[in-house]
TORLUMSE-246392 format. One record per atom (N, C-alpha, C): residue number from 0; atom name; x, y, z. Coordinates in Angstrom, 3 decimals. Each point is the difference from the previous one (the first is absolute). Layout:
> n, atom, east, north, up
> NUM, CA, X, Y, Z
...
This chain:
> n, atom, east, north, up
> 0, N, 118.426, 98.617, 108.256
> 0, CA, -0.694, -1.277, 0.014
> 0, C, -1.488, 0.255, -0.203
> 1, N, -0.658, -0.676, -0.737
> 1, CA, -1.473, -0.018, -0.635
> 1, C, -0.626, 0.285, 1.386
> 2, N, -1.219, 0.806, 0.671
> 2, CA, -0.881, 0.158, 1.024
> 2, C, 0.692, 0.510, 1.126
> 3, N, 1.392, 0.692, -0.399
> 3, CA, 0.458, 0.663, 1.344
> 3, C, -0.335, 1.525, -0.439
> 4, N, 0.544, 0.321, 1.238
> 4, CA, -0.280, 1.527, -0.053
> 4, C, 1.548, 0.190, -0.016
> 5, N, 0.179, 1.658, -0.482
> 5, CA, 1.449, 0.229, -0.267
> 5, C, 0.643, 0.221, 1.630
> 6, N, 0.971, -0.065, 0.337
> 6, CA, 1.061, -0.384, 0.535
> 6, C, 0.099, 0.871, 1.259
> 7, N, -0.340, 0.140, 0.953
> 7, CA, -0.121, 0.709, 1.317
> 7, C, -1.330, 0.804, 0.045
> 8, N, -1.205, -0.601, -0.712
> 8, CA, -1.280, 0.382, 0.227
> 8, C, -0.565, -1.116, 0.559
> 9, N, -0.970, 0.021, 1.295
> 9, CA, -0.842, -1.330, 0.376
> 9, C, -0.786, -0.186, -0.760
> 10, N, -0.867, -1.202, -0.613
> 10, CA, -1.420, -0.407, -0.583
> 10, C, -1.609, 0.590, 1.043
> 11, N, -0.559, 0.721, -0.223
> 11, CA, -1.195, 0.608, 0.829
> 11, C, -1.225, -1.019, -0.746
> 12, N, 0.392, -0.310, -1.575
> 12, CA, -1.615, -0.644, -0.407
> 12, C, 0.521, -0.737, -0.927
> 13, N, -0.992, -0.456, -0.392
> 13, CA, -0.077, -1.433, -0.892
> 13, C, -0.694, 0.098, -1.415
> 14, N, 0.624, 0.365, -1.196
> 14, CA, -0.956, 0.164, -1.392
> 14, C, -0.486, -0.752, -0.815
> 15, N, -1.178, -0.576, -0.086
> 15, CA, -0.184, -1.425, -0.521
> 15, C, -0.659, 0.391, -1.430
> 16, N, 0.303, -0.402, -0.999
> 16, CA, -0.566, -0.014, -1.530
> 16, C, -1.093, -1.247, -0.419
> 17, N, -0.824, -0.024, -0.037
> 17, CA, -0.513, -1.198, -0.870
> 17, C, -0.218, 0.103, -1.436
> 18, N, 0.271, -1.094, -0.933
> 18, CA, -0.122, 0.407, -1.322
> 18, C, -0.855, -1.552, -0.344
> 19, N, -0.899, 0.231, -0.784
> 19, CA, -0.455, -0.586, -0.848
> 19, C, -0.603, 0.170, -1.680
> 20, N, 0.339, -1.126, -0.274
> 20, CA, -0.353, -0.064, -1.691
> 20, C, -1.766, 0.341, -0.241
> 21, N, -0.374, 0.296, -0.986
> 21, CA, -1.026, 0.282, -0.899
> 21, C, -1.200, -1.009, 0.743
> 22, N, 0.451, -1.775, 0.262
> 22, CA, -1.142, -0.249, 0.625
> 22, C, 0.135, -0.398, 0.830
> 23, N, 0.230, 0.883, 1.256
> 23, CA, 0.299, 0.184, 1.265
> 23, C, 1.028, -1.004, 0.928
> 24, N, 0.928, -0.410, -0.991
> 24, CA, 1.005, -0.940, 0.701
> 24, C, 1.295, 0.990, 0.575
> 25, N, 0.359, -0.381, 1.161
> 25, CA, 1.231, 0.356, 0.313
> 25, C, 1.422, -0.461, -1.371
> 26, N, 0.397, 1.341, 0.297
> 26, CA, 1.510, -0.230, -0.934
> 26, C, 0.767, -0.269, 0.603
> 27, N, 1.307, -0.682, -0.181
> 27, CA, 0.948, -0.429, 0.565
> 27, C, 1.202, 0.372, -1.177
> 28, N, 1.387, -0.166, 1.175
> 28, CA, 0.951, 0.415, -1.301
> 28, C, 0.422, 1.210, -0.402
> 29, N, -0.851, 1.048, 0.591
> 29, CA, 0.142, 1.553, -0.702
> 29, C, 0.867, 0.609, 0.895
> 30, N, 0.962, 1.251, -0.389
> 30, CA, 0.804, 0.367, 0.349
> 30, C, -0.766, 0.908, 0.734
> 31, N, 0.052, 0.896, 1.001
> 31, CA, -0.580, 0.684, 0.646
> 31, C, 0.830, 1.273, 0.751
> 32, N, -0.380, 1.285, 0.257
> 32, CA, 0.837, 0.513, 0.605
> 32, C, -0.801, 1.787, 0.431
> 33, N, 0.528, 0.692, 1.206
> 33, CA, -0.419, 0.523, 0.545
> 33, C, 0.766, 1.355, -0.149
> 34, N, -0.533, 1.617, -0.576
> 34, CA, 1.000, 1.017, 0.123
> 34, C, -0.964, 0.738, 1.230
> 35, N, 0.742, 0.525, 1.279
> 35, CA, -0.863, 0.487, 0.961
> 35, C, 0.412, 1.550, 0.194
> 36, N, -0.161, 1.322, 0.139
> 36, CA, 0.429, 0.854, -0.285
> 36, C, -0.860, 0.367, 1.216
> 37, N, 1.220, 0.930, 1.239
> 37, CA, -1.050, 0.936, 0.679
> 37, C, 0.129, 1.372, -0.303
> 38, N, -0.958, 0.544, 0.384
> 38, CA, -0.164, 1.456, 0.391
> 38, C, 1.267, 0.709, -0.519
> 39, N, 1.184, -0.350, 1.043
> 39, CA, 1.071, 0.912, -0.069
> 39, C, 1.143, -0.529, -0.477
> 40, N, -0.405, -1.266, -1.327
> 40, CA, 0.673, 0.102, -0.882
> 40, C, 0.916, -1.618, 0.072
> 41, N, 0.186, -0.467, 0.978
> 41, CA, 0.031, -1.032, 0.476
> 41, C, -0.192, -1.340, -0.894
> 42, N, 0.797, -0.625, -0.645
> 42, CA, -0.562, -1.261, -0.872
> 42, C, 0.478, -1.369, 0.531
> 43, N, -1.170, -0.894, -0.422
> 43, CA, 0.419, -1.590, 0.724
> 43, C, -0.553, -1.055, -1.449
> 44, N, 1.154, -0.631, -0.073
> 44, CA, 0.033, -0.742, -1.360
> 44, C, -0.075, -1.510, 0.250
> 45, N, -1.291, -1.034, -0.396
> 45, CA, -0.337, -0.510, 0.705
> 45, C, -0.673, -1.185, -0.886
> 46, N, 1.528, -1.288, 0.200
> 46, CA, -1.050, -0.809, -1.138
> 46, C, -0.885, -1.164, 1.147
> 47, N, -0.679, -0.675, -0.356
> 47, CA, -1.297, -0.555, 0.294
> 47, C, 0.497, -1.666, -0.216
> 48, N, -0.486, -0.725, 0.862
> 48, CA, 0.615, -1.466, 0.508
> 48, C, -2.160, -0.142, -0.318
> 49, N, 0.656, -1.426, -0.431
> 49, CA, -1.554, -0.699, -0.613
> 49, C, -0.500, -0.793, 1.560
> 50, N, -1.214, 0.603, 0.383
> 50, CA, -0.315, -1.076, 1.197
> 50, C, -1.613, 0.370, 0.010
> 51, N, -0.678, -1.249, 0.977
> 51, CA, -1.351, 0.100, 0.294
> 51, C, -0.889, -0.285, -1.158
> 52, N, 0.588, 0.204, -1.629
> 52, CA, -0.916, 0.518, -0.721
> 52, C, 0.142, 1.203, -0.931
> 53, N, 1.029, 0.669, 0.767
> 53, CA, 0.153, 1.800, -0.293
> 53, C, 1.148, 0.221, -0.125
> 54, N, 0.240, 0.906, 0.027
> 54, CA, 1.786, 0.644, -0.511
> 54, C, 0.329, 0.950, 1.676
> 55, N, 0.959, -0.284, 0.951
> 55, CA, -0.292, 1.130, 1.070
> 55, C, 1.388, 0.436, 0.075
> 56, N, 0.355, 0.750, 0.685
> 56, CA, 1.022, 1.125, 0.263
> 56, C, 0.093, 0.261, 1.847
> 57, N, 0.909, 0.108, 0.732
> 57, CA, 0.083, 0.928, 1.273
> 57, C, 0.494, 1.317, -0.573
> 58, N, -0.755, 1.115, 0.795
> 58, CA, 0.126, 1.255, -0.488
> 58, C, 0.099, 0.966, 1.049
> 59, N, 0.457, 1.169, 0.007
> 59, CA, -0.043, 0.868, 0.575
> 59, C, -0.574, 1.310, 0.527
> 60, N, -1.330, -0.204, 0.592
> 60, CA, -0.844, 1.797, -0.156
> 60, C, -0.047, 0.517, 0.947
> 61, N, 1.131, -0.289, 1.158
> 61, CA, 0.232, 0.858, 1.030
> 61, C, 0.178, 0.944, -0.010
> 62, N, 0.486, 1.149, -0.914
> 62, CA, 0.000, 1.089, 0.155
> 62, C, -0.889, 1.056, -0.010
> 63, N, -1.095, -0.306, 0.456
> 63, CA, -1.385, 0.975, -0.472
> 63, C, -0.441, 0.647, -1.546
> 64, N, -0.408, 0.639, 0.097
> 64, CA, -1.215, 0.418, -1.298
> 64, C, 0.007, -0.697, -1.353
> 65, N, -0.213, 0.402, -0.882
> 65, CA, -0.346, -0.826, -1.083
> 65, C, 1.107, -0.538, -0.850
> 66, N, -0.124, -1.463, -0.306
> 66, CA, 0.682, -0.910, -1.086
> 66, C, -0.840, 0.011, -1.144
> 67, N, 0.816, -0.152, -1.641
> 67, CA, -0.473, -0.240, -0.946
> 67, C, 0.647, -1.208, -0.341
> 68, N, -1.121, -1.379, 0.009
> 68, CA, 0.863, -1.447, -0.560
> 68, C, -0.666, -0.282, -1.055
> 69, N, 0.711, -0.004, -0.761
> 69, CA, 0.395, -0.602, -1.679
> 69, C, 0.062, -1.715, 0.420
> 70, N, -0.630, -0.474, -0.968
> 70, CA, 0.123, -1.631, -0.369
> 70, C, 0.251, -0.213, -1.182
> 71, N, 0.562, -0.902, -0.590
> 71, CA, 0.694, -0.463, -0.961
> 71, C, 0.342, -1.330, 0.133
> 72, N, -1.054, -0.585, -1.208
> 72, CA, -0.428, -1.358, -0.201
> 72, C, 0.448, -0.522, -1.260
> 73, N, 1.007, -0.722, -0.161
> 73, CA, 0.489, -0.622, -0.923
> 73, C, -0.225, -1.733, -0.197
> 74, N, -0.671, -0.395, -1.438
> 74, CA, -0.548, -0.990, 0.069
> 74, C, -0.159, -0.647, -1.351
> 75, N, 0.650, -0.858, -0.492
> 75, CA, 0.251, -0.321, -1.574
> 75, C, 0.426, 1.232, -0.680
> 76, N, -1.122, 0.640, -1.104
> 76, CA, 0.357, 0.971, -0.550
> 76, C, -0.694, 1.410, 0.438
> 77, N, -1.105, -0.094, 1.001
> 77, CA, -0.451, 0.628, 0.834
> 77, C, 0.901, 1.116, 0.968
> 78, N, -0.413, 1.331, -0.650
> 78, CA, 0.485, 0.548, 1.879
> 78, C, -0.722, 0.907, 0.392
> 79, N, -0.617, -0.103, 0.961
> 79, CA, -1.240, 0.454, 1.011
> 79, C, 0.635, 0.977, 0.985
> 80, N, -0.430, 1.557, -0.132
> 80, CA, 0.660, 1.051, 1.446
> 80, C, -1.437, 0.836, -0.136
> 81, N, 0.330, 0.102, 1.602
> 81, CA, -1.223, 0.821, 1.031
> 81, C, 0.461, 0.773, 0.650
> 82, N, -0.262, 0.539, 0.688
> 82, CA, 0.248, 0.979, 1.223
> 82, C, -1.414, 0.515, 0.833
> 83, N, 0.042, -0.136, 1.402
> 83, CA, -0.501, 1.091, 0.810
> 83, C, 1.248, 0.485, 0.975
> 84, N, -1.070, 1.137, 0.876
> 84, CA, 0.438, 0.314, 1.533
> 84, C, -0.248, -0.620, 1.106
> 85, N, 0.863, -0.054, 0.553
> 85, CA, -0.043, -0.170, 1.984
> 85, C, 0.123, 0.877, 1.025
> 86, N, -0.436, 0.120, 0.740
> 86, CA, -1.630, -0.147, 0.167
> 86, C, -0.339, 0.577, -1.295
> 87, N, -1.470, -0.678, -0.691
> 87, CA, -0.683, 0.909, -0.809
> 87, C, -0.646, 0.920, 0.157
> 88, N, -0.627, 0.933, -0.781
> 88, CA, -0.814, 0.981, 0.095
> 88, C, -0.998, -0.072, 0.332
């Protein structure tokens, strides 16, 4: 289900996306979605429910040291991907 976490993991945080167009309007409509990868290999696949404004997710970073989350923004013919770390550097 869109903004869950996979299936006998609790939610620890909350991932919120904001996207806006060229002159600074919120987008609406765009497909959105979250790849979260920890440390030890660990993946959480994670699509994104439209609210507030933003695209958000419940997620999982209970397990200590570092996550790499990928975003992936799909939007007309547009598709927008990022990534940092958690904690960052």
């Amino acid at each position: 289900e869109a903004g869950q976490v996979p299936e006998g993991m609790d939610a620890t945080h909350h991932l919120m996306v904001y996207i806006e167009n060229p002159e600074g309007m919120s987008v609406s409509g765009a497909q959105v979605g979250f790849l979260v990868e920890a440390e030890g290999g660990e993946t959480q696949q994670l699509m994104c429910m439209e609210m507030g404004g933003g695209y958000g997710s419940d997620v999982n970073l209970g397990g200590g040291g570092k996550y790499t989350i990928k975003t992936k923004v799909v939007t007309g013919d547009l598709k927008l991907i990022d990534e940092f770390t958690f904690p960052g550097d």
